[in-house]
C-alpha positions in Angstrom: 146.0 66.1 101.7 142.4 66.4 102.9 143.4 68.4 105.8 145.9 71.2 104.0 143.0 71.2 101.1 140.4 72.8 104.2 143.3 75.2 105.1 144.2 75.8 101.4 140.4 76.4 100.0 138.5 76.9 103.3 135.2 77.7 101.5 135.6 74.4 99.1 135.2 70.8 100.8 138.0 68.4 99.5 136.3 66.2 96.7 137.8 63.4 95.2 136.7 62.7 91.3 136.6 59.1 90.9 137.0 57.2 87.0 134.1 54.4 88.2 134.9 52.2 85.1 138.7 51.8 86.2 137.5 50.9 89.8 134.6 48.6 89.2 137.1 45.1 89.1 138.7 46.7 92.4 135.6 47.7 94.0 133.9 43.8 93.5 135.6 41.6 96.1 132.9 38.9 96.5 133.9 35.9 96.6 131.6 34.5 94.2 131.0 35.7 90.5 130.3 33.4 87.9 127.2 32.5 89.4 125.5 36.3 87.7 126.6 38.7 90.7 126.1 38.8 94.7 124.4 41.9 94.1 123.5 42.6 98.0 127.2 41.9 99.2 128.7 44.1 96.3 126.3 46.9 97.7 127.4 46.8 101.3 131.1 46.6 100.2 130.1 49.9 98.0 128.5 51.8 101.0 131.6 50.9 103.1 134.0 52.5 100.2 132.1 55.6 100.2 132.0 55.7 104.4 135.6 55.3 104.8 135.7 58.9 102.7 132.8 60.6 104.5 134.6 59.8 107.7 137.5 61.6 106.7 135.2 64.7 105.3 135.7 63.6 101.7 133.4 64.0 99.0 133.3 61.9 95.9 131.9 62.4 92.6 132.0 59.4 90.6 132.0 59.2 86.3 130.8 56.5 84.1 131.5 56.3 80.2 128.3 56.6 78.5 129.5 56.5 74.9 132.2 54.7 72.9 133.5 57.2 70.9 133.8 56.3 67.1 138.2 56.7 67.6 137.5 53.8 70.2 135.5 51.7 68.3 138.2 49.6 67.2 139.9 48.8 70.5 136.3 48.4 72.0 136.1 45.4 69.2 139.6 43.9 70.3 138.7 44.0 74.1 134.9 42.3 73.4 136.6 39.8 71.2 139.2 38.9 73.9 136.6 38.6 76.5 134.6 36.1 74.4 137.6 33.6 74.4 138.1 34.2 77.9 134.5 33.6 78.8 134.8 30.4 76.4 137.6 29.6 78.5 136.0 30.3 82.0 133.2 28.2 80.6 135.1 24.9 79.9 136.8 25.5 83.5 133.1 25.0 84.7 132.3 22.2 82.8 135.4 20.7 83.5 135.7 21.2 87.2 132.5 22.3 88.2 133.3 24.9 90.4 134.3 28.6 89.8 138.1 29.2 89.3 140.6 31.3 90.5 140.7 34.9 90.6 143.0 34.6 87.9 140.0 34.2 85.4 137.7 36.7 87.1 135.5 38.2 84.3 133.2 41.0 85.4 129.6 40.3 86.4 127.3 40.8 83.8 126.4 44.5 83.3 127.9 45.3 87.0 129.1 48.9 85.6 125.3 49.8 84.8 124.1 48.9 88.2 127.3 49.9 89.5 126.1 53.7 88.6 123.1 52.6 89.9 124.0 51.6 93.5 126.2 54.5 94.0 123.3 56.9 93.4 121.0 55.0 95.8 123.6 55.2 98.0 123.1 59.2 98.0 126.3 60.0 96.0 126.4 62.2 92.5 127.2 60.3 89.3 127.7 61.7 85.9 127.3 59.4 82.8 129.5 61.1 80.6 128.7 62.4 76.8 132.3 61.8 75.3 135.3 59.9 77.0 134.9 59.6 80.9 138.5 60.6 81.0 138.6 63.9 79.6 135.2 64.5 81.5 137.4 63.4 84.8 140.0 65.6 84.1 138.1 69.1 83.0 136.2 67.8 86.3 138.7 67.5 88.5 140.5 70.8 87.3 137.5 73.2 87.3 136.4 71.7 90.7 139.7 72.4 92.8 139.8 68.4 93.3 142.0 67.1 95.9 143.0 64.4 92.8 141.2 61.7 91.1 141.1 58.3 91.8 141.2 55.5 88.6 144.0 53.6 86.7 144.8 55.3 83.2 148.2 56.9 82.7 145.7 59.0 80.8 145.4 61.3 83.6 149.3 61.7 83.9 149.2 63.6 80.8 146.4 65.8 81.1 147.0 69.1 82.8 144.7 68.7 85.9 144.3 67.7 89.5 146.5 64.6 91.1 146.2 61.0 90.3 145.3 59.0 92.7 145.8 55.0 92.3 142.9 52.4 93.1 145.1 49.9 92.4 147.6 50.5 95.6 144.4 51.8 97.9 144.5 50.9 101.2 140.8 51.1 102.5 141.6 51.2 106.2 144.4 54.0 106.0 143.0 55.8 103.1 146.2 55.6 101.5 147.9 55.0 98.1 149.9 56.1 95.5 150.3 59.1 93.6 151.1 59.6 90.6 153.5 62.5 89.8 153.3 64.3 86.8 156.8 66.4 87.7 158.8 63.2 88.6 157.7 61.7 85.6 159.3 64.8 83.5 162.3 64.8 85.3 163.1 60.9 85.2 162.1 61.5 81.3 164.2 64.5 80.7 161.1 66.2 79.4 158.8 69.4 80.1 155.3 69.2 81.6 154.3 71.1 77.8 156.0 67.7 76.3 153.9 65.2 77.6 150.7 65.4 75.3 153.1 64.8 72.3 154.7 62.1 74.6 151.8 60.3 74.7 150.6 60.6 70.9 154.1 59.2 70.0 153.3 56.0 72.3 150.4 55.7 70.5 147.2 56.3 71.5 143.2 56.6 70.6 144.7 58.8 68.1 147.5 58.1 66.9 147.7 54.5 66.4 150.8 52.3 67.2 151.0 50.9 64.4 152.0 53.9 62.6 154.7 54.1 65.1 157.0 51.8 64.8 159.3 53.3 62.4 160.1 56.2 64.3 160.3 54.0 67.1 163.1 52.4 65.5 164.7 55.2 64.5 164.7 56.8 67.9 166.4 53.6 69.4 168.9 53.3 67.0 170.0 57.1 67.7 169.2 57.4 71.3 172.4 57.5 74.2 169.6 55.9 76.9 169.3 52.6 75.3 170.0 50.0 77.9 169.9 45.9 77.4 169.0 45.1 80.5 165.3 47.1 80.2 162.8 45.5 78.3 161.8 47.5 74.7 159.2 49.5 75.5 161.0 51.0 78.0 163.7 51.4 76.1 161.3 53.0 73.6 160.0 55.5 76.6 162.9 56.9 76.7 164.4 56.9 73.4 161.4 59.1 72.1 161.6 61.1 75.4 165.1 61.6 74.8 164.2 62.5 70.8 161.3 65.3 71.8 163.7 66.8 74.4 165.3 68.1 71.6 162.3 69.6 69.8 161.2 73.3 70.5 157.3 73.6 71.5 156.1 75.1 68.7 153.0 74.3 66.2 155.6 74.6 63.1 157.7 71.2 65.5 154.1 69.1 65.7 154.0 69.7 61.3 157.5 68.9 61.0 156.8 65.7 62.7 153.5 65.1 61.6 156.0 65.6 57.8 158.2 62.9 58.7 156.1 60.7 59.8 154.3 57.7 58.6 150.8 58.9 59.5 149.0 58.2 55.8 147.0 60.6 54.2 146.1 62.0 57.3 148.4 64.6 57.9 146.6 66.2 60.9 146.7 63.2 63.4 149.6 64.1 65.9 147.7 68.0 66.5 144.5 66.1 66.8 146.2 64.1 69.5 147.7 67.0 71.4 144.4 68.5 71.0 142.9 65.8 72.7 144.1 66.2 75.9 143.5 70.1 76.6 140.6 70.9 78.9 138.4 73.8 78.4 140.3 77.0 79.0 144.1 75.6 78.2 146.2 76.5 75.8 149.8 74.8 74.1 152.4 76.0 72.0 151.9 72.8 69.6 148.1 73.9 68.7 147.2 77.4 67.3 144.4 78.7 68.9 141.5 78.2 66.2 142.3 74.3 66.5 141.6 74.5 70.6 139.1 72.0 72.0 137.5 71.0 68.7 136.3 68.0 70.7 134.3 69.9 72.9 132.5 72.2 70.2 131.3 69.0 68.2 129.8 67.3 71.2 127.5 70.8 70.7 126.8 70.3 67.0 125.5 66.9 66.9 122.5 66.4 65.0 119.9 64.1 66.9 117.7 61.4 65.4 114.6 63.0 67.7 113.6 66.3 66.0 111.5 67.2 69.4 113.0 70.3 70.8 111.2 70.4 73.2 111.8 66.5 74.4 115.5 66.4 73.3 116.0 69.5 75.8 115.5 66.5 78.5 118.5 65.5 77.8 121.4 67.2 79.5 123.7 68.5 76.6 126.3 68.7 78.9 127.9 67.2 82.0 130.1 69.9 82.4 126.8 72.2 82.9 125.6 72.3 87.2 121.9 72.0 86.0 120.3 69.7 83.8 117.7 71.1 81.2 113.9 71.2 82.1 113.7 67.4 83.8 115.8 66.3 86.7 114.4 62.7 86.4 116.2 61.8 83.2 119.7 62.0 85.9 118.2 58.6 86.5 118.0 57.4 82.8 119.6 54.7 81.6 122.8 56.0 79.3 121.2 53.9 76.5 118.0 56.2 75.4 120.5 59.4 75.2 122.5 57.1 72.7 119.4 56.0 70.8 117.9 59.6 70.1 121.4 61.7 69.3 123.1 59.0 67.5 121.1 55.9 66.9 123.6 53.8 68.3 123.9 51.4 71.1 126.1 48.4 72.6 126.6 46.2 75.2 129.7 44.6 75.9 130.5 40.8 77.1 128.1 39.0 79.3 128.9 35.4 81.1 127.2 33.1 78.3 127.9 29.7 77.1 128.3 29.9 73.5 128.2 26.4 73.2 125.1 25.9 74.6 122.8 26.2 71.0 119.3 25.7 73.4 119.2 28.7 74.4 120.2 32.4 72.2 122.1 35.0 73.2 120.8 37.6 75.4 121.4 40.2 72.7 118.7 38.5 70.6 117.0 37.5 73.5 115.9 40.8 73.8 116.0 42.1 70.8 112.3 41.7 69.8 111.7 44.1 73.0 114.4 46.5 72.3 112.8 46.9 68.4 109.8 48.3 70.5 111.8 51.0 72.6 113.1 52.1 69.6 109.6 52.5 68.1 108.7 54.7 70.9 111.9 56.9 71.6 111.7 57.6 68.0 108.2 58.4 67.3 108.6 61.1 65.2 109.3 59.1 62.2 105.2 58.8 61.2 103.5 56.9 58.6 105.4 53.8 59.5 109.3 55.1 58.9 111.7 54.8 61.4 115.9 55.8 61.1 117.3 52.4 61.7 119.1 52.1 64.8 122.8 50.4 64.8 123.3 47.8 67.7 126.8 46.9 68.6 126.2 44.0 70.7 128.1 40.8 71.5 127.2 37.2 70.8 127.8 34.2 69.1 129.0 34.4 65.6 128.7 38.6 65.6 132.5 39.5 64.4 131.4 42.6 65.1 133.0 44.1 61.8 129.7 46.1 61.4 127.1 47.4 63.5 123.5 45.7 63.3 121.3 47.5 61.6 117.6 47.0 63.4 114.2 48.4 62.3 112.0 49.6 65.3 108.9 47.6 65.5 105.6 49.8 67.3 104.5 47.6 70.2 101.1 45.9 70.2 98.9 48.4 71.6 96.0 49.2 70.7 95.5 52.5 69.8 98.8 52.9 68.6 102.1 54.2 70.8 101.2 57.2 73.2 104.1 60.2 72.1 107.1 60.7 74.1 105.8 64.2 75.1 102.6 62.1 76.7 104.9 59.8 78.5 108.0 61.7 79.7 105.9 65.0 80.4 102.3 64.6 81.1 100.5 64.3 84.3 97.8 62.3 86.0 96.3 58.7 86.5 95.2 58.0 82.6 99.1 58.9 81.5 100.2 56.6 84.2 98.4 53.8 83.2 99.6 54.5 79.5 102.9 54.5 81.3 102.5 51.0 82.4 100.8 49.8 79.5 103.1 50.7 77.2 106.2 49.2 79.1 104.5 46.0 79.3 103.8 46.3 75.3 107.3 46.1 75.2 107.6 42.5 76.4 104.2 41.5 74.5 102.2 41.3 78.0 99.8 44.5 78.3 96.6 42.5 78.6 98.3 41.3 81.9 98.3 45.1 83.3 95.9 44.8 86.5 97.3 41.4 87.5 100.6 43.3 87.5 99.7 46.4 88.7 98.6 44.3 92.1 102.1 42.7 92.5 104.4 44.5 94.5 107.0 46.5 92.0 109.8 44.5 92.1 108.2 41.2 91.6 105.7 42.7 89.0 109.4 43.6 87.0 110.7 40.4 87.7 107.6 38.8 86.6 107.4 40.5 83.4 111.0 39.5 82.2 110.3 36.0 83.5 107.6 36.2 81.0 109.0 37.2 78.4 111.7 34.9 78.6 109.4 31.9 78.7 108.0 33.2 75.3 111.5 33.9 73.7 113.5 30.7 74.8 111.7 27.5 74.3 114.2 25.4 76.1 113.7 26.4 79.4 111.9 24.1 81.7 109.6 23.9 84.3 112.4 22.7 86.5 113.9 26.9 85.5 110.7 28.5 86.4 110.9 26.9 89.8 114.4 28.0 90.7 113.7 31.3 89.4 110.2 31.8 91.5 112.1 30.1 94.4 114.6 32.5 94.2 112.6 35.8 94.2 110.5 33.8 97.1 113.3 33.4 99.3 115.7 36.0 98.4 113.6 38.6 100.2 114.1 37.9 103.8 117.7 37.4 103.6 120.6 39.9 104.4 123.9 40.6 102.2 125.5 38.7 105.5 123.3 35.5 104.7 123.6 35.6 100.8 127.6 36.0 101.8 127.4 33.1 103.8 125.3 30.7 101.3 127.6 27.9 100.7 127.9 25.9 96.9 128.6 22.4 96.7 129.4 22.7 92.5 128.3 25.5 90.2 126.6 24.2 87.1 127.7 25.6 83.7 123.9 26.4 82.7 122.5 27.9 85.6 125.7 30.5 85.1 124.4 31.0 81.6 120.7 31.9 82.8 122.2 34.4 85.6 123.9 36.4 83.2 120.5 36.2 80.8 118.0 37.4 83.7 120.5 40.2 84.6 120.8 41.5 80.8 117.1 41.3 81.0 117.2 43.4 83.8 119.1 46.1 82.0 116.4 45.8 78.8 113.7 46.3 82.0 115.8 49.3 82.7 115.4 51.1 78.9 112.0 50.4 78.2 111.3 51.9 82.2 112.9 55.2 80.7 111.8 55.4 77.4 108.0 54.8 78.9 108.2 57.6 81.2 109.7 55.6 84.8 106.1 53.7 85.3 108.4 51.8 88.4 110.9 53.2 90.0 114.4 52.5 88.8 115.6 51.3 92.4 112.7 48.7 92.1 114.4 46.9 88.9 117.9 46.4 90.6 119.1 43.4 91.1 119.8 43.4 94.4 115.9 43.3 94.7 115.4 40.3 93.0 118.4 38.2 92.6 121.3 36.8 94.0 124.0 34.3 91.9 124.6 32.1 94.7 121.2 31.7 95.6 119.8 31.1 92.4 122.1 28.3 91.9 121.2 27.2 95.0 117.7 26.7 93.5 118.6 25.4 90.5 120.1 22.7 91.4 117.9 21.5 93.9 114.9 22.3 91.3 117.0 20.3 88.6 117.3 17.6 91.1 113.9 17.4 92.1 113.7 18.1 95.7 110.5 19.0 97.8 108.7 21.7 97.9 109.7 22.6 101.3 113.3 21.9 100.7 112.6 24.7 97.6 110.8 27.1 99.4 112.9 26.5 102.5 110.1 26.1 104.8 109.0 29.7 105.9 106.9 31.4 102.7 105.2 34.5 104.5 102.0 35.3 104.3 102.1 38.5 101.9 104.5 36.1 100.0 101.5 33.4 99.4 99.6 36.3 98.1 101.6 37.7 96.2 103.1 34.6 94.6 99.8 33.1 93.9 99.3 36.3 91.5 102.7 35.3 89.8 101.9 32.0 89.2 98.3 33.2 87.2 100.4 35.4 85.2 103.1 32.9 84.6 100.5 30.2 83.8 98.7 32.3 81.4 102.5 32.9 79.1 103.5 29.5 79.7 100.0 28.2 78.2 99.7 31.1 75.2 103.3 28.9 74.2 101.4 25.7 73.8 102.7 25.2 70.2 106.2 24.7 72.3 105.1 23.1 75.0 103.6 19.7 76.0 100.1 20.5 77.7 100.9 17.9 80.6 104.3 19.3 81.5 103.0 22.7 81.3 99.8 22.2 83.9 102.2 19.6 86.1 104.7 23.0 86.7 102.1 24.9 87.4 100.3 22.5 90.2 104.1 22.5 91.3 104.0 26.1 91.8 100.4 26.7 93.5 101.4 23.4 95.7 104.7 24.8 96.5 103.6 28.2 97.5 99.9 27.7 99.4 101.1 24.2 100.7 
């Protein structure tokens, strides 16, 4: 297809438009993942994808939701609430066997589509964090593009009217070869037109048109349909009873109210256009919506009102995806989908992470961090003076949230003093007194600006790691020395070693806890990530990735040992560089200083006998 695109569109390189959210579960084949991600190995196995495509002269463009829309809130809900019971599952499996379980269980890495986006754009390739549902984005992509298809798994794209559908599913690396999808074959088999299958899809049930309404009709086309067959299975007998019963229906607007009539669809009369209406791109037209309805999607994406009044900052933010250039700052490309979120709607969530909700010692991630979240807000939304702030509503998951309701969280100014530089100051000005405010006011965020030199002399990626180390000896009393050693042993050692020797680290058992603290550092990583853009990109974003500064395997590697009390040598394994010495010795002042200024918590002798440990274990 590559080849007779060239000869088709000579002047247009074949691109493929790649749905990154349906191909994340394909693209991570490590064989470890409970243990919080084998961040270097996932990144080869990334670069590899990519390479098998550049070597055939294809170019990919890869989306990433950054919104749940308010008509997906609901099923967002369902799927987080599902994940929790199989995380407590996966969790009991650990205790129980102490080993990680089949890939019948697999659960996603903690926050691997964030870093996911991430990767791919250190790995030089364009990504596009979408404003609305990645899958109409893909699509109007894909169409306006001349795309040689799009690669994903949603029958979604089977009914929009763009570009093939390619499947990740049945990919075959090697050959670059899978399936495609056929739109036309699909119509025939069905009996249907192409102009049929947007109100094909809305009487499945959809974002829009929920099933539940549906069944009814459903009934009533099985009981009247010639098709029905015993030997299928009902919903395929229900795919092509209501194929069979729209056949029959002329493409029309005055059809869709008819329907829309006759159907069970509540005091909302307007639901199945709505639904049609849905999957239009910009520039299409149908028979079943008039032509003032077109696209309403798209215009409202225009009109929202955001929380920051600042024209002149909220022109940072891209308004649209769909637009070749972003407005007046091509750093926020690199922003964490989060702050646009916080200023146009005041909304934010975070899905599932690998946490033991049984295990009371030590909180949820979500509240973990909340404390340094409260402060982001603060300074993203800065224009509400004299103390006032719009709250901002949190969807995130953890233990006894039913997540009926969002959270509704008060932004807290950070500690500094002075009070919080403006956003103009720290996304737009220049020179070496905005940079330290910069830094300052990101380490506000975790309660540790009085530390700025001793962090401004660590290298960047240990100075980040450092800081959420910190913090999280502040926030979670339960951790133990025994924790800060696997954790300093880990950034330590992790440097030296290649994706090939991570991929090769062998575990004896996985321990239940240690999986617990991988998915908390990670999270914190993603916090690291927010208060980095809201403060202006003080570090660079590549130095907060996790494949700088942690690997699952590894880490439990060190934990266990820690836990079990072996040597420093074992710990360290023996061959702590130089710069490392230095460098470490600067972590373990900072560390001591937090781990002190938590006395109330903390037995004085316990405290001072980890940090001997440390300075012992890394100038021995």
């Amino acid at each position: 297809m590559a080849e007779k695109h060239r000869v088709d569109h000579p002047d247009c390189p074949p691109v493929i438009v790649v749905d990154a959210m349906s191909c994340v579960r394909r693209w991570y084949t490590p064989e470890s993942w409970v243990c919080g991600g084998q961040w270097r190995e996932y990144l080869a196995i990334l670069e590899d994808f990519i390479n098998a495509f550049m070597a055939a002269g294809i170019k990919l463009v890869f989306y990433f939701d950054g919104v749940v829309e308010e008509k997906k809130r609901d099923e967002w809900i369902k799927r987080r609430m599902k994940n929790t019971e199989e995380i407590a599952r996966l969790f009991q499996f650990i205790k129980t066997h102490r080993k990680q379980p089949g890939r019948e269980m697999f659960v996603l890495p903690s926050a691997l589509p964030t870093f996911t986006r991430y990767a791919l754009k250190s790995l030089g390739q364009k990504t596009v964090c979408t404003l609305q549902e990645a899958d109409l984005e893909v699509a109007a992509y894909g169409l306006q593009h001349k795309c040689i298809g799009i690669l994903g798994q949603d029958s979604d794209y089977l009914i929009y009217d763009t570009c093939p559908y390619f499947s990740i599913e049945n990919l075959r690396l090697d050959r670059l070869v899978t399936v495609m999808y056929s739109r036309e074959v699909l119509c025939r088999v069905l009996g249907i037109s192409l102009t049929h299958l947007p109100l094909f899809a809305c009487l499945l049930g959809n974002d829009t048109v929920p099933e539940s309404m549906l069944e009814g009709f459903w009934h009533r086309c099985l009981t009247t349909s010639p098709h029905r067959n015993n030997s299928y299975n009902r919903r395929t007998n229900i795919l092509l009873s209501v194929a069979n019963y729209i056949s029959k229906i002329p493409c029309s607007y005055s059809s869709l109210k008819h329907l829309e009539e006759i159907l069970p669809l509540g005091s909302d009369k307007t639901l199945l256009c709505r639904g049609v209406n849905s999957y239009l791109l910009p520039g299409q037209q149908s028979p079943w919506v008039p032509p003032n309805e077109i696209n309403c999607q798209m215009l409202s994406l225009q009109q929202q009102s955001p929380l920051c009044q600042d024209k002149e900052i909220f022109q940072i933010i891209p308004s649209s995806f769909f637009e070749q250039k972003l407005a007046k700052e091509q750093h926020i490309q690199s922003e964490n989908y989060s702050i646009f979120n916080i200023l146009s709607h005041g909304e934010i969530e975070c899905s599932n992470s690998l946490e033991d909700d049984h295990d009371t010692e030590i909180p949820g991630q979500a509240l973990i961090y909340r404390p340094a979240r409260q402060h982001i807000y603060s300074i993203l939304l800065e224009s509400g003076k004299g103390g006032t702030y719009p709250l901002v509503k949190e969807w995130f998951v953890y233990f006894g949230n039913p997540l009926k309701q969002p959270d509704l969280i008060q932004p807290v100014q950070p500690p500094l003093t002075g009070g919080t530089p403006n956003l103009k100051t720290l996304w737009l000005a220049k020179g070496p007194d905005v940079e330290k405010q910069r830094y300052s006011t990101f380490l506000a965020c975790f309660h540790l600006q009085d530390e700025m030199e001793e962090f401004q002399a660590l290298e960047a990626p240990v100075a980040g790691f450092c800081c959420l180390l910190a913090y999280l000896m502040m926030q979670v009393s339960s951790l133990s020395l025994e924790d800060l050693n696997a954790f300093l042993a880990l950034i330590l050692c992790l440097k030296g070693k290649s994706a090939a020797q991570l991929t090769g680290l062998q575990l004896a058992q996985v321990d239940s806890r240690a999986v617990h603290l991988g998915a908390v550092l990670i999270r914190g990583l993603t916090t690291l990530l927010m208060a980095n853009s809201a403060c202006g990109f003080p570090f660079r974003m590549d130095d907060l990735m996790p494949w700088a500064v942690f690997d699952g395997k590894l880490f439990q590697e060190k934990y266990q040992k820690a836990h079990q009390g072996c040597s420093v040598e074992e710990l360290l394994e023996g061959n702590v560089e130089d710069r490392h010495i230095h460098t470490g010795g600067d972590i373990t002042f900072l560390l001591g200083k937090e781990f002190m200024s938590t006395s109330g918590k903390w037995d004085g002798g316990i405290v001072a006998t980890g940090i001997i440990f440390v300075y012992e274990s890394l100038f021995l």
